[in-house]
PABA-775119 format. One line per 5 residues: number of its first residue (from 0); their letters; for each residue x, y, z negated of N, C-alpha, C. Coordinates in steps of 0.1 Angstrom, whole numbers, plus 2048, in hexadecimal, padded with zeros to 3 digits. Atoms other than C-alpha are relative to their C-alpha. Last residue first. Layout:
<sites>
NUM) a) X/Y/Z/X/Y/Z/X/Y/Z | ...
</sites>
This chain:
<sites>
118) xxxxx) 7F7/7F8/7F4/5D1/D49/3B5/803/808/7FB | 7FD/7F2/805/5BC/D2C/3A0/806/805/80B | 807/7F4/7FB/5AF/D0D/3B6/7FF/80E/7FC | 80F/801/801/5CB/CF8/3AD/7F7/808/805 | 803/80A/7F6/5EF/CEE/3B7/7F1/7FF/7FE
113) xxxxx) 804/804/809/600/D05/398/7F8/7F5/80B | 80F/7F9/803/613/D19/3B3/7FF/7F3/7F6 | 803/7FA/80C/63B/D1C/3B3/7EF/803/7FA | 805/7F0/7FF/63C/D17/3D7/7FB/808/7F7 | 7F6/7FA/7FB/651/CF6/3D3/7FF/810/807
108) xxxxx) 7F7/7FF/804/637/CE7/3BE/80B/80C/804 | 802/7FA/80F/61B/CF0/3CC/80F/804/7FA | 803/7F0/7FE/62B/CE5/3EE/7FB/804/7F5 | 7F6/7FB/7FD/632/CC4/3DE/800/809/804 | 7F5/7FA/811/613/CC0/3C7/80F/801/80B
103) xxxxx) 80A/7F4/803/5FF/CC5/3F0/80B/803/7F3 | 7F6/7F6/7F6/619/CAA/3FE/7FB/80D/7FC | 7F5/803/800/60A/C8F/3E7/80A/80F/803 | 802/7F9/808/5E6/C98/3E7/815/800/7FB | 803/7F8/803/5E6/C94/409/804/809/7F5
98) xxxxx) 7F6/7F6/7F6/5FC/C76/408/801/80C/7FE | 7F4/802/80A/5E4/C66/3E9/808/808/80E | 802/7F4/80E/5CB/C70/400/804/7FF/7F7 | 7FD/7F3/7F7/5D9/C5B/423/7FA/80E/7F3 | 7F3/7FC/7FD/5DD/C3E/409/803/80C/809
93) xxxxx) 7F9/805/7F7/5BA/C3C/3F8/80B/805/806 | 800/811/7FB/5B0/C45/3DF/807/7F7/80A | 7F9/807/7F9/5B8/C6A/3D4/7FD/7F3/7FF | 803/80E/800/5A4/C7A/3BB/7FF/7F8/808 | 80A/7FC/7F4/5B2/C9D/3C2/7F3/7F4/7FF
88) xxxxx) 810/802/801/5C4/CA1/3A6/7F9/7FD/807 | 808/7FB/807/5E8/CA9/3B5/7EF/7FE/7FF | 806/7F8/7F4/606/C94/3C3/7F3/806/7F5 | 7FB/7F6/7F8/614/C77/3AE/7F8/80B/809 | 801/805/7EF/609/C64/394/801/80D/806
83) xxxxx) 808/809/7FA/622/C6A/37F/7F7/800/7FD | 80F/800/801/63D/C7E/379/7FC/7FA/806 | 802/809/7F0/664/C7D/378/7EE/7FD/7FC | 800/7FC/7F6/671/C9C/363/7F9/7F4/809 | 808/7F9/801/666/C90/340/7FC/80A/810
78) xxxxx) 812/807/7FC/67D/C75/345/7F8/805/802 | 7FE/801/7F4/69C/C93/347/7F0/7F3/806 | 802/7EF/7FD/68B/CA3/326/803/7FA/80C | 80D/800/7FB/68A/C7E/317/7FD/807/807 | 803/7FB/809/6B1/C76/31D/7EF/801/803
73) xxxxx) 808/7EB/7FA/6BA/C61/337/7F6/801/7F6 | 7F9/7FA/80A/6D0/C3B/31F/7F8/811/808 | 7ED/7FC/7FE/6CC/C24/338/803/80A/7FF | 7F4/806/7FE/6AE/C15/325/810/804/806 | 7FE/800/80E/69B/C33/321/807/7FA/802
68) xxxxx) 7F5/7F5/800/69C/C36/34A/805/7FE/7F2 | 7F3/7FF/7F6/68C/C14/350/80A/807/7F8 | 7F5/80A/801/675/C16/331/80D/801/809 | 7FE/7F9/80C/666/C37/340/80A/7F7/7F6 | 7F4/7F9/7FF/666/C28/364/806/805/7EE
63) xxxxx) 7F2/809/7FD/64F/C11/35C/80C/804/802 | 7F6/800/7F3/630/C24/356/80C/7FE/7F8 | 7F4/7FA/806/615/C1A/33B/809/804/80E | 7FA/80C/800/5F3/C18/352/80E/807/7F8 | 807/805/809/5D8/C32/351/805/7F1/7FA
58) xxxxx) 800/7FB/80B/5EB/C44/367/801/800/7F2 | 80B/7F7/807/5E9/C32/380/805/803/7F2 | 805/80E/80B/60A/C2D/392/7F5/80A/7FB | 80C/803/7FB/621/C44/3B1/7FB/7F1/7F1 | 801/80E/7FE/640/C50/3A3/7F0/7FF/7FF
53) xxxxx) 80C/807/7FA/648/C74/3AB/7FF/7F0/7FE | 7FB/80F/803/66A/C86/3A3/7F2/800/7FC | 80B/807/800/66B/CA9/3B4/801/7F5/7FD | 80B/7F7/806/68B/CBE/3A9/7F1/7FD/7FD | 80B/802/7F4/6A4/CA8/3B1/7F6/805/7F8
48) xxxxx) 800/7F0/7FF/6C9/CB4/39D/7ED/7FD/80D | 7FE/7F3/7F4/6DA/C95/3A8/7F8/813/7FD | 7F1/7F5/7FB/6DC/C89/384/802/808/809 | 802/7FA/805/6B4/C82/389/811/804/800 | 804/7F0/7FF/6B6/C73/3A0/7FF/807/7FA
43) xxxxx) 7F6/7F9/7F9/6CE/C58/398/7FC/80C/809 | 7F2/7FB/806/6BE/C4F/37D/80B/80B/805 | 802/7F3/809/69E/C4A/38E/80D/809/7F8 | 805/7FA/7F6/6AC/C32/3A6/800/810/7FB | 7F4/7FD/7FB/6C0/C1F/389/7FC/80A/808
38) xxxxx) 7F8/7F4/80E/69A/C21/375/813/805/808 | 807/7F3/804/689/C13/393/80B/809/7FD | 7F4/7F5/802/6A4/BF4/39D/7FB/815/7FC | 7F2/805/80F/68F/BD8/391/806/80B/803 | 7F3/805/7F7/66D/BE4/3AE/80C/806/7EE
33) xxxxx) 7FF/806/808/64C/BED/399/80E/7F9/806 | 7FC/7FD/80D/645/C10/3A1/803/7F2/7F8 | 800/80D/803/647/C0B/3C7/804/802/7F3 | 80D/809/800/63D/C29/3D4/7FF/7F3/7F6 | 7FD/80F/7FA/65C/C41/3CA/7F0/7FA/7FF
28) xxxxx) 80C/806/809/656/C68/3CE/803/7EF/7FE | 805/80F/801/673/C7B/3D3/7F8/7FD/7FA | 809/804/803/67C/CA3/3DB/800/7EC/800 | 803/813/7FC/69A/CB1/3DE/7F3/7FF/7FA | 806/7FE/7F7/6A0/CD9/3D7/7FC/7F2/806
23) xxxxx) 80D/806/806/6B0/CD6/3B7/7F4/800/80B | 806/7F6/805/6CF/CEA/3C3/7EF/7FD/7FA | 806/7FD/7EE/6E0/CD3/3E0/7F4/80D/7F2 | 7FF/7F0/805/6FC/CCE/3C6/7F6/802/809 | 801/7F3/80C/6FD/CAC/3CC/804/807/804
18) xxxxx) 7F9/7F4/806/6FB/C98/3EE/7FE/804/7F4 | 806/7F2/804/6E4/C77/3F4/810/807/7FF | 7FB/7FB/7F6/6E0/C52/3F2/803/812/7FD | 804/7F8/7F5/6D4/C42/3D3/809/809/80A | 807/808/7F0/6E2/C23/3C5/7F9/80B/808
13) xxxxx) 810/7F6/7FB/6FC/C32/3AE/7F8/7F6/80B | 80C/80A/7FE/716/C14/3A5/7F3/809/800 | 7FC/809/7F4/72F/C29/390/7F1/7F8/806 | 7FF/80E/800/714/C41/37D/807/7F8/809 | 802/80C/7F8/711/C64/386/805/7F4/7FE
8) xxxxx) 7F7/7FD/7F4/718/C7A/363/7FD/7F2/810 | 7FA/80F/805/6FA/C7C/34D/807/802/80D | 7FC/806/7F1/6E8/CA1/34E/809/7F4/7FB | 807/811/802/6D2/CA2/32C/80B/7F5/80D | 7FB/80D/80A/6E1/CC1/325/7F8/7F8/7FE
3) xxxx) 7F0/801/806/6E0/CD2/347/801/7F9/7F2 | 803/7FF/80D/6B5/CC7/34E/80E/805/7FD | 7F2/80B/804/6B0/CCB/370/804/804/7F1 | 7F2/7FE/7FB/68E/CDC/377/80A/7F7/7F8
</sites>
């Protein structure tokens, strides 16, 4: 969830679209983890208060966003909010099971379950 002291006030020059105050109830995943404007992207979800924050990359690779955000100054607790790879375990390969597994950690998520085969 939304971090209050980490929040950073909206930046002139936002590039994401959107309402605030909508109550953390947003969801984003971005695909394209290697596009110049990430960290602005991310930045500016995360102020909005977006509860699901998803970037698609292996794992097993450093991620790019993390630089991004460091640099324009979002704290680690607000970084700590944007996860990656996206969607749950499943050993997703291909793009209709990355989806699957995609849309499954979003219902998990947003129905308070753990996204596994506990109950």
């Amino acid at each position: 969830m939304w971090n209050p002291g980490c929040r950073q006030p909206r930046p002139e020059g936002s590039v994401s679209g959107g309402r605030s105050g909508t109550g953390g109830r947003r969801a984003m995943v971005v695909t394209d983890h290697h596009r110049e404007e990430l960290g602005l992207v991310l930045r500016d979800a995360l102020a909005r208060q977006v509860r699901w924050i998803r970037v698609m990359g292996n794992p097993r690779r450093p991620a790019p966003h993390v630089a991004a955000l460091t640099a324009l100054g979002v704290c680690a607790a607000d970084i700590a909010r944007v996860h990656r790879p996206i969607g749950l375990n499943i050993g997703s390969r291909t793009p209709a099971e990355i989806a699957v597994a995609t849309l499954a950690g979003l219902l998990a998520d947003r129905n308070g379950r753990p996204g596994g085969f506990a109950f």
